[in-house]
C-alpha positions in Angstrom: 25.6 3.9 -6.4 24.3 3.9 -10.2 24.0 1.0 -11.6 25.8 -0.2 -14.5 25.7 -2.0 -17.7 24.3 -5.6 -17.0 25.4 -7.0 -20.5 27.0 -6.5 -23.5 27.0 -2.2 -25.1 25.3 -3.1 -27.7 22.2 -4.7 -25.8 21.8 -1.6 -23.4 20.1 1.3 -25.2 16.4 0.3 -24.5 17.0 -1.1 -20.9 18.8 2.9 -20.1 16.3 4.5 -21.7 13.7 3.1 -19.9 15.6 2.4 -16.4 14.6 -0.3 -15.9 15.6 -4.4 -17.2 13.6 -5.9 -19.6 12.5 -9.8 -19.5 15.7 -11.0 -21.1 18.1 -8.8 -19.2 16.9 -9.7 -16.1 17.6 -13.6 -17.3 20.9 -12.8 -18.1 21.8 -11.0 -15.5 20.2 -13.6 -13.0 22.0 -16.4 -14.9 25.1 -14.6 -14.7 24.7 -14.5 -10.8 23.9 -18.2 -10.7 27.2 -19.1 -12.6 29.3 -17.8 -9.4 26.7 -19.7 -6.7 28.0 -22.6 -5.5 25.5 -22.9 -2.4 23.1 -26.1 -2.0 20.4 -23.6 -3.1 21.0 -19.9 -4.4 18.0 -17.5 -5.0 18.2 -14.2 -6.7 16.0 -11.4 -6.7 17.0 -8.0 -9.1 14.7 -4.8 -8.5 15.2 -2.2 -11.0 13.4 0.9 -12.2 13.5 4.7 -11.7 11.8 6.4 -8.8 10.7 9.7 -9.3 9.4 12.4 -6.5 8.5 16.2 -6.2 7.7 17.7 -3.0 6.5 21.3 -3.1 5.1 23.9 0.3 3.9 26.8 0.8 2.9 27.2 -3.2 5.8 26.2 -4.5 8.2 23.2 -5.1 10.9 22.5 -3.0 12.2 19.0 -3.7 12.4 17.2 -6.6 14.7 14.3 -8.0 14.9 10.9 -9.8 16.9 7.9 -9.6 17.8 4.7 -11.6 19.2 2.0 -9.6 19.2 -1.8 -9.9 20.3 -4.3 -6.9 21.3 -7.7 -7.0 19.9 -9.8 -4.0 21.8 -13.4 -3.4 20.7 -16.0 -1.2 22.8 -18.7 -0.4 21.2 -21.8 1.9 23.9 -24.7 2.7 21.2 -27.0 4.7 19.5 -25.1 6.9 21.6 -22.5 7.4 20.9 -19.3 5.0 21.9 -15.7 4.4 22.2 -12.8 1.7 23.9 -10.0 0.4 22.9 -7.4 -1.7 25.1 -5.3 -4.3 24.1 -2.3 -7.1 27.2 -3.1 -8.7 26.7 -5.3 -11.6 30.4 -5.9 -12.8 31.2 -9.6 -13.1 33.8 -8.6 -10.2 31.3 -7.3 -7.9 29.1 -9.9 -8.7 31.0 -12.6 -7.5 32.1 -11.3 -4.8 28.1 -10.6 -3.2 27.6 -14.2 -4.1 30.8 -14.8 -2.1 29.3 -12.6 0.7 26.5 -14.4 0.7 27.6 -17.9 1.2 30.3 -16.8 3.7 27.7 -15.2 6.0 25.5 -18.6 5.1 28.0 -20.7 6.5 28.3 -18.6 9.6 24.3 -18.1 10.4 22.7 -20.8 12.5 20.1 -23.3 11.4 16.6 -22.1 10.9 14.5 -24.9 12.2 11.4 -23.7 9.9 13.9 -23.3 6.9 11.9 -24.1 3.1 13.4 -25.4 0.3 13.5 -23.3 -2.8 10.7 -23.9 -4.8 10.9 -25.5 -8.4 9.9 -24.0 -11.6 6.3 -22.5 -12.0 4.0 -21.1 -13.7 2.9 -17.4 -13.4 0.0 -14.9 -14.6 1.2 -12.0 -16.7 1.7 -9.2 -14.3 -0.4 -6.5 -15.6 -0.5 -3.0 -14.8 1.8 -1.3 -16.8 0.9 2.6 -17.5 2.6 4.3 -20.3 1.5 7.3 -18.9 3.0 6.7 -15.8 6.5 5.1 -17.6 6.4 8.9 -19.0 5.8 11.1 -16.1 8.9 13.3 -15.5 10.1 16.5 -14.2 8.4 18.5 -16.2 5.3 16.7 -16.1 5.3 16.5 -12.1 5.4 20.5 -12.1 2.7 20.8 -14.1 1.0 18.5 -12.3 2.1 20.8 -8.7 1.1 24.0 -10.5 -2.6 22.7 -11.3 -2.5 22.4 -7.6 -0.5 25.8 -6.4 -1.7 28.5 -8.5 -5.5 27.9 -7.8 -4.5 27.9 -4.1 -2.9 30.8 -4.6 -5.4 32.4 -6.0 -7.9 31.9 -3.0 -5.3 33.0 -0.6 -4.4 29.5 0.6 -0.8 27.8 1.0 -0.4 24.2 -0.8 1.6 21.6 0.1 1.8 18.1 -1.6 4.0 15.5 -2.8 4.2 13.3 -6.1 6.0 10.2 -6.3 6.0 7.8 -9.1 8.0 4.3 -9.8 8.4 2.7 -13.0 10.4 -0.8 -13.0 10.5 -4.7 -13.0 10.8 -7.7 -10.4 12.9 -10.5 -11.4 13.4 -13.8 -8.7 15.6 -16.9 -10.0 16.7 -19.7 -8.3 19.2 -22.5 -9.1 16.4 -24.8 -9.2 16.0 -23.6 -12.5 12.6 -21.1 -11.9 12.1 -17.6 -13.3 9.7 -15.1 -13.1 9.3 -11.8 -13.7 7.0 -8.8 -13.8 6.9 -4.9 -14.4 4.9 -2.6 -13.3 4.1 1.2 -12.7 2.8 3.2 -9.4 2.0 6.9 -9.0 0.6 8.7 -5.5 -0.5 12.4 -5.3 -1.1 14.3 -1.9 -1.7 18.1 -1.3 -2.6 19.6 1.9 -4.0 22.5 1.2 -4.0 25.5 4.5 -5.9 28.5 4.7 -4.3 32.3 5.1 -5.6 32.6 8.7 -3.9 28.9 9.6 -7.4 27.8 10.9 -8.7 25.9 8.0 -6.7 23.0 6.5 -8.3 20.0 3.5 -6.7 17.5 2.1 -6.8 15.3 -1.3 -4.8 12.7 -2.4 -5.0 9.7 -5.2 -2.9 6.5 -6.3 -3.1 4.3 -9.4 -0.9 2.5 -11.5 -2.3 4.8 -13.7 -0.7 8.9 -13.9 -4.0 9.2 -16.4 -6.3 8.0 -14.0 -5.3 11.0 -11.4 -6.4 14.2 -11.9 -4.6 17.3 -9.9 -7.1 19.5 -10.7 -9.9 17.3 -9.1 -7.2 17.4 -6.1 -6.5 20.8 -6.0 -10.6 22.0 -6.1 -11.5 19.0 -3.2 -8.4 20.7 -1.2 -9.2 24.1 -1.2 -12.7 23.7 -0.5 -12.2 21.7 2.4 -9.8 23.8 3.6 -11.8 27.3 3.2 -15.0 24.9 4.9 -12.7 23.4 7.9 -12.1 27.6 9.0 -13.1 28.5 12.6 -13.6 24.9 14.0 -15.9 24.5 16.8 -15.2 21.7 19.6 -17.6 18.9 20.3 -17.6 16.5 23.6 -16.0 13.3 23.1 -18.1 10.1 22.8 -19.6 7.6 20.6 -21.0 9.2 17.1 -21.9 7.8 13.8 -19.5 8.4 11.3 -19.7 9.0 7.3 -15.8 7.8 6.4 -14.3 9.1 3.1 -12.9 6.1 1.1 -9.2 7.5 2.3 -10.3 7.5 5.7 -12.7 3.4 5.4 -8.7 2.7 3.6 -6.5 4.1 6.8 -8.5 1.7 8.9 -9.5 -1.6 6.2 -6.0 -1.7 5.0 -5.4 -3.1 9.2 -7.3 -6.0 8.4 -4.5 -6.7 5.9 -1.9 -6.7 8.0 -3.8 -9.1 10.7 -4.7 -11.8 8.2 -1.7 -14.1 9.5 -2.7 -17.6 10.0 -0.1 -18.5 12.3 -0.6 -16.1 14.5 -4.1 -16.7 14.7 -3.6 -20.4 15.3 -1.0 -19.8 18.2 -3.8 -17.5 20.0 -2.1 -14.4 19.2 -4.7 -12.5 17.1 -8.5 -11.5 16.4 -8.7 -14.2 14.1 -7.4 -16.9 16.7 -10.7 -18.9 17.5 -12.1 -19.2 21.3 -10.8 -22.1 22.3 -8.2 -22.4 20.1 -7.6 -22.8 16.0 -8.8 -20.1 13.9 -11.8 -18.5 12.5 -12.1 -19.5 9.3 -15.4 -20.5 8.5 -16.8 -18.0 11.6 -19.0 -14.6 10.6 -16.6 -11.5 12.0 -18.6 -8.6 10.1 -21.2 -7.5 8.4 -22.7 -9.8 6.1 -22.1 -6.9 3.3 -18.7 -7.1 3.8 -16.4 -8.6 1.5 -12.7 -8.7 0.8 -10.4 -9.8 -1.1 -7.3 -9.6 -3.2 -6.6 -9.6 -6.9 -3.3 -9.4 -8.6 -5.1 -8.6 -11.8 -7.5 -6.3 -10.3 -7.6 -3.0 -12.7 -8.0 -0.8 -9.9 -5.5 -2.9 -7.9 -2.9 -4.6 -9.7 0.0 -6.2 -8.2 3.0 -8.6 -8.9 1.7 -12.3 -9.6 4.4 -14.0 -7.1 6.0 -13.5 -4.1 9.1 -12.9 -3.2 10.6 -15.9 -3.1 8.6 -17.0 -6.7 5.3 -18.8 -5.0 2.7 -18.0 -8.1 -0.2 -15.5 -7.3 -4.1 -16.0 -8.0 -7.3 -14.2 -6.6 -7.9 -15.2 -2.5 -10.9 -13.9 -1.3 -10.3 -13.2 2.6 -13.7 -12.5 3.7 -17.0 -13.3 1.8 -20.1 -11.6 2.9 -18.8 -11.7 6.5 -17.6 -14.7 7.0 -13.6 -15.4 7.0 -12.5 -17.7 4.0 -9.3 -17.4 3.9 -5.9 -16.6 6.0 -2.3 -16.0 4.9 -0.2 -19.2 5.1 3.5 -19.2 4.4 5.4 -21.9 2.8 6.1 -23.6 6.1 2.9 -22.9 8.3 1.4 -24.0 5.3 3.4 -27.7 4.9 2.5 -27.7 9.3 -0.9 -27.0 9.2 -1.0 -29.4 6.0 -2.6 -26.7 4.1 -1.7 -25.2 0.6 0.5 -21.4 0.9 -2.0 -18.5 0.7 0.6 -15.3 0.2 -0.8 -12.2 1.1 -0.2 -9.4 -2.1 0.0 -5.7 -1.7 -3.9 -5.0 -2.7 -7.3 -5.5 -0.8 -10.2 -4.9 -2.4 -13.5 -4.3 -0.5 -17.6 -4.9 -1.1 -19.4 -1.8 -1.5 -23.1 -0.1 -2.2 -24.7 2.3 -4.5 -25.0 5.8 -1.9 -23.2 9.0 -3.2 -21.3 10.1 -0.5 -24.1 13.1 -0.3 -26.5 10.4 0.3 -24.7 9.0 3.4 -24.5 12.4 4.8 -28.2 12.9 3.8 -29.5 10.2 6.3 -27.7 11.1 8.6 -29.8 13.4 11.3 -26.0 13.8 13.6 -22.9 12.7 13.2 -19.5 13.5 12.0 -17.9 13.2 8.3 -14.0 12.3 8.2 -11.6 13.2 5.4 -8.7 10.7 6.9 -6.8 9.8 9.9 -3.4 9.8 10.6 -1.0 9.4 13.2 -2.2 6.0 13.4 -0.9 3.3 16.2 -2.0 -0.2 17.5 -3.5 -0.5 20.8 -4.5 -4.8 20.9 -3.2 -6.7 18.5 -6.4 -9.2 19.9 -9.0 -7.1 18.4 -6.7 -5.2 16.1 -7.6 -2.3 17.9 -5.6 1.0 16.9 -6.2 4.8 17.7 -5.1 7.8 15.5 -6.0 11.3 14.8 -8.3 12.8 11.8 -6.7 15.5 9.9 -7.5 18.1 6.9 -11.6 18.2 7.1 -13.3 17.2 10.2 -17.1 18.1 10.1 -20.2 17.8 12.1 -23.5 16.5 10.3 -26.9 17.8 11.9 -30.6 16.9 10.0 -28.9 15.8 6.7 -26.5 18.5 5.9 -22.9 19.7 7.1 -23.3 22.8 9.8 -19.7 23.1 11.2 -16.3 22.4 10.7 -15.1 20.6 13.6 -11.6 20.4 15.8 -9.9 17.2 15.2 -10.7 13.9 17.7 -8.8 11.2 18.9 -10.3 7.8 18.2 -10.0 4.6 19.4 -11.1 2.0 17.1 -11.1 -1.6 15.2 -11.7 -1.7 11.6 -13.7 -5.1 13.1 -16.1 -3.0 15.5 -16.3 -0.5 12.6 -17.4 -3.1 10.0 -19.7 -4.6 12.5 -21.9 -1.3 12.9 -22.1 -0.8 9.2 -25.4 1.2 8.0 -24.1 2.1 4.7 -21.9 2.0 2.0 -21.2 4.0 -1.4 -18.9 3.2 -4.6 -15.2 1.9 -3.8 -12.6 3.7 -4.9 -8.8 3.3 -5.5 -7.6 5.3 -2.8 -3.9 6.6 -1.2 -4.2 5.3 2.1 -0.4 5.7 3.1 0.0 8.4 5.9 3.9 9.2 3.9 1.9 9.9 0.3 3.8 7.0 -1.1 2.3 4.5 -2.8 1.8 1.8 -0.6 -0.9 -0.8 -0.7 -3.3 -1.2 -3.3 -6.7 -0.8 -1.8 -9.9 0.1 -3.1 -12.5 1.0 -0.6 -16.1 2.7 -0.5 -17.3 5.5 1.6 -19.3 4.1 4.8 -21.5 5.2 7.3 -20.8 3.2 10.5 -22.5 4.0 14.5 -21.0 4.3 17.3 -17.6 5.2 16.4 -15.6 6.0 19.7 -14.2 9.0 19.8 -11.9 10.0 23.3 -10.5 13.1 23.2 -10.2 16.2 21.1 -7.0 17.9 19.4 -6.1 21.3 18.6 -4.3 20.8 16.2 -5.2 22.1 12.7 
């Protein structure tokens, strides 16, 4: 449902305009919600914004559409017994009854034995990474943006196909403790797979930034259509061990893993890569390369994120891994109070060490081996080595004495970013890349073409 007015008509112009709730409509609103609550402990979280996508095929658009919506998220926690309910409706009515929802179904859930209090007022960074240019992108722009992409394709006898998506808006989480915070922000991802006439040749180019400004659909377009006319006529090569020269989208599809095994509870209950032999966890150990660091930022400019969680914990810089070795894993509120540690939230960006090679230069010194555009279809295998396999798609080639000599058919690989980063050789520039295999915008990452050995390839594909 659309939502409606949150306060009074004559505060509501900018807000509508813009789609999204400004600092002091979000406090209203929140306080508004609290003045129902009458739960031990009430949290409430309000998303707002406008979401905008275009999806276009075969040269032309065939989607396109944007919506304005705001929810209401109540949490009521009697003891240790908790639940929510969500509502788009912003009436006082509606309002009060979601808070009633909420505590009804509270009462009902059981207790949760690893139940947090809510936290106390704190205080937050400024979340950056507001674009006006992004704030601004709209139908019209989006379909300039696909025709920079179509009618050059068309043009060389290829068939485009791509999708935009943007999303302008604001976080808000309250409490009845009495803390506030809130942040806005902007996000914009561009994909196009571009095909050849004869169906044999397919490249693909994609970007994301907070940034529209920063992304440039004629770049996309050009890298597209040449890998596509390059990737014609495919050749198959045995399966087996090769070094690899990763494009940054391809380094992101497998980094951004690492991300999502940082946990520090499940390393310390012996259920990840990160558990140590023995038992604990590997903080303090050397996993990769010594070249290799990561880390996340919520005030990164190529990276920026909210600076709290969702339930209001503030958000600084946590470096994860420092030139190899494991500094830090992500602790929640209560493995953190177990473990007698202080919460280390994981944000939606990663950020990772790179060098000073073009990506020419990687494939330069390279006397065989293959070059990857991306991978996709992408699926865990061992959560104990955060081993995954997955496809690569859109501009497969082999690399013979320094230069590219064939287009290749697609492989199957089976892989851990952790063996990956371990057989390092090289590494160029990082980039902000779109490492999502939907062409949302998803996490934040900002990775550097590599050249890794030994990358394990098992089978081939022959699909295009």
């Amino acid at each position: 449902m659309s939502a409606t007015p949150v306060l009074r008509p004559r505060r509501l112009m900018a807000p509508a305009a813009a789609g999204y709730l400004s600092r002091e409509e979000a406090q209203a609103l929140a306080q508004r919600v609290l003045h129902f609550a009458t739960a031990e402990e009430t949290r409430v979280t309000i998303e707002s914004g406008v979401r905008g996508d275009t999806r276009f095929a075969v040269n032309q658009i065939s989607t396109a559409g944007d919506d304005t919506d705001c929810t209401v998220t109540v949490r009521s926690t009697f003891g240790k017994r908790s639940a929510s309910a969500t509502t788009n409706k912003l009436d006082d009515a509606a309002l009060r009854a979601t808070v009633e929802m909420a505590e009804r179904l509270a009462h009902l859930a059981p207790e949760d034995p690893e139940a947090v209090p809510e936290l106390a007022p704190q205080r937050y960074l400024e979340t950056l990474g507001w674009s006006p240019a992004t704030a601004a992108l709209d139908p019209a722009g989006r379909a300039a943006a696909v025709r920079s992409v179509t009618e050059p394709a068309r043009a060389r006898g290829a068939s485009a196909t791509g999708y935009i998506e943007s999303n302008v808006g604001s976080r808000t989480v309250a409490n009845s403790r009495g803390l506030f915070a809130y942040g806005r922000r902007t996000t914009v991802a561009m994909t196009t797979t571009v095909r050849t006439a004869d169906g044999s040749g397919s490249g693909w180019a994609g970007a994301q930034h907070s940034d529209w400004a920063r992304i440039s659909p004629d770049d996309l377009a050009e890298r597209a259509i040449e890998k596509a006319e390059r990737s014609r006529n495919p050749i198959a090569i045995e399966p087996g061990r090769y070094t690899v020269i990763l494009e940054p989208t391809a380094v992101g599809n497998l980094v951004q893993l690492l991300a999502f095994a940082l946990n520090a509870r499940n390393a310390d209950e012996g259920r990840s890569f990160f558990t140590k032999p023995g038992g604990g966890n590997k903080i303090g150990m050397k996993v990769v390369d010594e070249r290799v660091s990561l880390w996340s930022d919520p005030l990164d400019p190529e990276a920026y994120t909210y600076t709290f969680t969702p339930d209001g914990l503030p958000v600084q810089k946590t470096t994860w891994i420092e030139h190899g070795v494991v500094k830090n894993l992500a602790y929640d509120r209560f493995w953190a109070a177990k473990q007698g540690r202080e919460p280390t939230p994981f944000i939606g960006s990663l950020h990772m060490s790179g060098g000073d090679a073009t990506l020419d230069d990687l494939i330069a010194s390279t006397d065989r081996g293959i070059l990857v555009t991306r991978f996709w279809y992408i699926r865990p295998v061992d959560p104990r080595t955060i081993l995954y396999t997955g496809l690569t798609r859109d501009g497969t080639f082999l690399i013979e004495n320094g230069k590219i000599t064939h287009a290749v058919k697609n492989l199957r690989y089976n892989e851990s970013p952790i063996f990956m980063l371990n057989n390092l050789e090289a590494m160029g520039r990082p980039v902000r890349v779109s490492a999502s295999e939907d062409g949302s915008p998803g996490l934040a990452i900002v990775v550097p073409p590599i050249k890794a050995r030994d990358f394990t390839f098992t089978s081939l594909s022959d699909a295009i």
